[in-house]
Structure formats: structure tokens, C-alpha cells
N, C-alpha and C positions, 0 to 999 in steps of 0.2 A: 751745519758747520762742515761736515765729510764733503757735502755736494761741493764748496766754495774752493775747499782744498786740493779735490780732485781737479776743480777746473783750471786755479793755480798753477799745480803742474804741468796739465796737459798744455797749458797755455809753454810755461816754463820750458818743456821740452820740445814744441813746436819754434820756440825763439832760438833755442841751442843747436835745432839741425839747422838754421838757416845762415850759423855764424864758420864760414868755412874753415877756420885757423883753430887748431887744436888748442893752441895757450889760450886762445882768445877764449874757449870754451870753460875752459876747467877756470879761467879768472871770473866769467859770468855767472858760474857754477858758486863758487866760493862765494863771490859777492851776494849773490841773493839767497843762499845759507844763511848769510849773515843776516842778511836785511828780514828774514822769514823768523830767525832766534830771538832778534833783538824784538821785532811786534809780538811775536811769544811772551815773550818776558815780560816785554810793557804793559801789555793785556791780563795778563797774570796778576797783576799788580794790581792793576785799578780797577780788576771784576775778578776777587779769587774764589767767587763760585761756582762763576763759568769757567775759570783756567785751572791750572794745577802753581797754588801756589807754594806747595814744594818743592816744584823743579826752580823759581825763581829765589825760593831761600838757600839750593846746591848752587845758585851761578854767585851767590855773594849779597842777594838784595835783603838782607836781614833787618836792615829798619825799617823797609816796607810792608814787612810782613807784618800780618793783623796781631793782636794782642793775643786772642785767643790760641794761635797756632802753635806758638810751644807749650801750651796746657796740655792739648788731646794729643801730644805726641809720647810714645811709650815707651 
């Protein structure tokens, strides 16, 4: 999972020196933040073994979260 992330980036920020306009940058920045939170979250959701499905029940997704999760919380 680390390997696919890192390439991610490295991909990510080899697309960002190539965009010569600064707005243009920080708008391509912010967008794929987003698009990176949001598959976070979705993933979290439909395998919360492999995610952290407590960072998707702080974004708001409280009906998806498994039954057992507010049991083992303390």
C-alpha cells in the first residue's frame, strides 16, 4: 500500500512541475486532495479492516460504520 502511495505522488508532483501557472497548480493540488480524501473515505467504508474506519466516522459517515464500532470505543 506505502509502494502505490509513494508512486502516486511521485507521479503527482512530476504532473505539478509540468503545469506552468501557479493558480493553475495549487487548483490541481486541492483537486486531487480531494479526489485522494474522498477514495480514503470510500475505501474505509467498504473494507474497514484495511482502512481506518474512524477517520470516516470524524468526516460525518456514521451510518456506515460497522455495528460493532461504537462497542470497542472507550
Amino acid at each position: 500500500m506505502l509502494k502505490y502511495a509513494l508512486t502516486i505522488a511521485c507521479a503527482w508532483v512530476a504532473i505539478l512541475y509540468t503545469i506552468p501557472d501557479t493558480y493553475t497548480k495549487i487548483f490541481a493540488f486541492v483537486w486531487w486532495a480531494d479526489v485522494l480524501t474522498f477514495a480514503y473515505c470510500a475505501l474505509s467504508i467498504y473494507n474497514p479492516a484495511a482502512f481506518s474506519v474512524r477517520l470516516a466516522h470524524r468526516m460525518g459517515f456514521r451510518k456506515f460504520a460497522p455495528s460493532w464500532y461504537g462497542e470497542v470505543q472507550s
